[in-house]
C-alpha positions as CSV (number, residue, x, y, z in Angstrom):
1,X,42.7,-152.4,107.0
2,X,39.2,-151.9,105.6
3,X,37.6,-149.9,102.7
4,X,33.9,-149.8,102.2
5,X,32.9,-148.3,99.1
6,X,29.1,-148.0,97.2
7,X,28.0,-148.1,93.4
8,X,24.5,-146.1,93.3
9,X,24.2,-146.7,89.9
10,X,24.9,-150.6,90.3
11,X,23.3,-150.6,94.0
12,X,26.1,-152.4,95.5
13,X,28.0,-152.0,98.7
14,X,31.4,-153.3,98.6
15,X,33.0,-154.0,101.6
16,X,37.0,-155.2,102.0
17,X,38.2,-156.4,105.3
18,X,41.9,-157.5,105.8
19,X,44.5,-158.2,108.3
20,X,44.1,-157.5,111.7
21,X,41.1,-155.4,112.7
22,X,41.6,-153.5,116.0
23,X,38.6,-152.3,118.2
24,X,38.5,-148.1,116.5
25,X,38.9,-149.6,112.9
26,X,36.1,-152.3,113.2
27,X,34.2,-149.4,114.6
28,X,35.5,-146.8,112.1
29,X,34.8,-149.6,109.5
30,X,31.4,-149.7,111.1
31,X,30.5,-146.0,110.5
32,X,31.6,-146.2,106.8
33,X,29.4,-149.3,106.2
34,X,26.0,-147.3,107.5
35,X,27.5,-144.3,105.4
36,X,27.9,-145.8,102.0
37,X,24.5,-148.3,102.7
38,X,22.6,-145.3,103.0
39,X,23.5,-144.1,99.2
40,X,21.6,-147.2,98.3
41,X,17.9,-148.4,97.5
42,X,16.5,-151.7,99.3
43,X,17.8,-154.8,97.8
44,X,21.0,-153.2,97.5
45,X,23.6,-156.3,96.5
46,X,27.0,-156.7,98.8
47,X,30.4,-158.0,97.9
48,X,32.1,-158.9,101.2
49,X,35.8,-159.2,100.6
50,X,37.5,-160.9,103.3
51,X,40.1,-163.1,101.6
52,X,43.1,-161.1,103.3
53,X,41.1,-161.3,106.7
54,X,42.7,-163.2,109.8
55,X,39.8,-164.1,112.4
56,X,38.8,-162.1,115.2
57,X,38.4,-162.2,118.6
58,X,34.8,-162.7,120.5
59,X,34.8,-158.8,120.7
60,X,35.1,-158.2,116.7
61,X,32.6,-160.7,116.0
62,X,30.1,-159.7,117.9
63,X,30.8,-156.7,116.3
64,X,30.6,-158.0,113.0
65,X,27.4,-159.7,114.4
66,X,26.5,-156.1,114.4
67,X,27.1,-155.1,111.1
68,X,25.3,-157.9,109.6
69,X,22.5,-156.6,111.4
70,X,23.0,-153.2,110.1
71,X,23.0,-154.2,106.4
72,X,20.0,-156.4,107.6
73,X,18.3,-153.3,108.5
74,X,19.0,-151.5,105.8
75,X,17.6,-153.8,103.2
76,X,20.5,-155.8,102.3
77,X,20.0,-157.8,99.2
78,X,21.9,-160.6,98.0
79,X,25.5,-161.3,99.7
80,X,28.6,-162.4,97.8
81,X,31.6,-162.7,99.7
82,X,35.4,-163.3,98.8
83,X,36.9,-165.8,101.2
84,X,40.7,-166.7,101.3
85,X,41.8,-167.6,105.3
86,X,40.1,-170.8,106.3
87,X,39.5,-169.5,109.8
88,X,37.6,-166.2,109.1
89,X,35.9,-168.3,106.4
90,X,34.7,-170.3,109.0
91,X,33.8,-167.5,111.5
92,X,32.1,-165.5,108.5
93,X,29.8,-168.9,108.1
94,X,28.7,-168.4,111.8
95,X,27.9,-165.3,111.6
96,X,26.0,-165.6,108.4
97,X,24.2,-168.5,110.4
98,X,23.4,-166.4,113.1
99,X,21.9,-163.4,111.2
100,X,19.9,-165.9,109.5
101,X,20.4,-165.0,105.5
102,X,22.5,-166.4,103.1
103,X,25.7,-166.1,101.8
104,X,27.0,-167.0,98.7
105,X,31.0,-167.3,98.2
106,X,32.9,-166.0,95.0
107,X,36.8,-166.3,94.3
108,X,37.0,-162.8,93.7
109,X,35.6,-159.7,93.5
110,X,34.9,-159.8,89.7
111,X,33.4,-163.2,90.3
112,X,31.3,-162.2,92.7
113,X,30.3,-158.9,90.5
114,X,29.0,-161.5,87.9
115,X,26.9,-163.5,90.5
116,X,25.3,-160.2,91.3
117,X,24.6,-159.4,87.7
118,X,23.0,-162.4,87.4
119,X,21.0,-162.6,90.5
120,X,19.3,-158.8,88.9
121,X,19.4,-160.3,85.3
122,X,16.3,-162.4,87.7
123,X,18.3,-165.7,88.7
124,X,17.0,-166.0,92.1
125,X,19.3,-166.8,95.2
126,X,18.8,-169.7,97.2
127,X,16.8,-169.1,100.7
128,X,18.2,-169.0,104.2
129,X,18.9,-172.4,104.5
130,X,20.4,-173.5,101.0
């Protein structure tokens, strides 16, 4: 299941990602993502919730691969996600490594809500490596 929603007024792009993710809903997930990212302005923040997420295999994270890419391209700002499952945790981390940004974690979507409030109040978020 996935649900990718946007807040113009906020500039966020909140994304949920859960169970089992087949090929068509990655890619319908996908085509949602570059929908609502284009409602935004550059430096647009993200919530990522995966917490209900079970990992995937070497096709879904390449394509996930791709969608970090996409919000790269877009002008992605600063990236909150919700974790839960240990193993897409884990996978999430290597994908964030290989896009080369920077993810910061929240326990929940309200959490992460405030991080992003306070990364615009002008708390800056750490670089690429820490």
């Amino acid at each position: 299941m996935f649900a990718v929603t946007s807040d113009p007024e906020r500039n966020r792009l909140y994304i949920t990602l859960s169970g089992h993710l087949d090929g068509p809903e990655r890619q319908a997930a996908i085509k949602a993502l570059v929908a609502e990212s284009a409602k935004l302005t550059e430096g647009f923040g993200v919530v990522t919730d995966i917490s209900a997420l079970h990992a995937s295999n070497e096709e879904g994270f390449k394509d996930l691969l791709r969608v970090k890419a996409t919000l790269k391209l877009r002008g992605a700002g600063p990236i909150i996600r919700v974790v839960g499952i240990p193993l897409s945790r884990i996978q999430f981390e290597r994908i964030t490594k290989a896009g080369g940004y920077h993810a910061e974690e929240a326990v929940s979507v309200e959490a992460a809500d405030r991080r992003l409030d306070e990364l615009q109040a002008g708390t800056r978020l750490p670089g690429p490596h820490g």
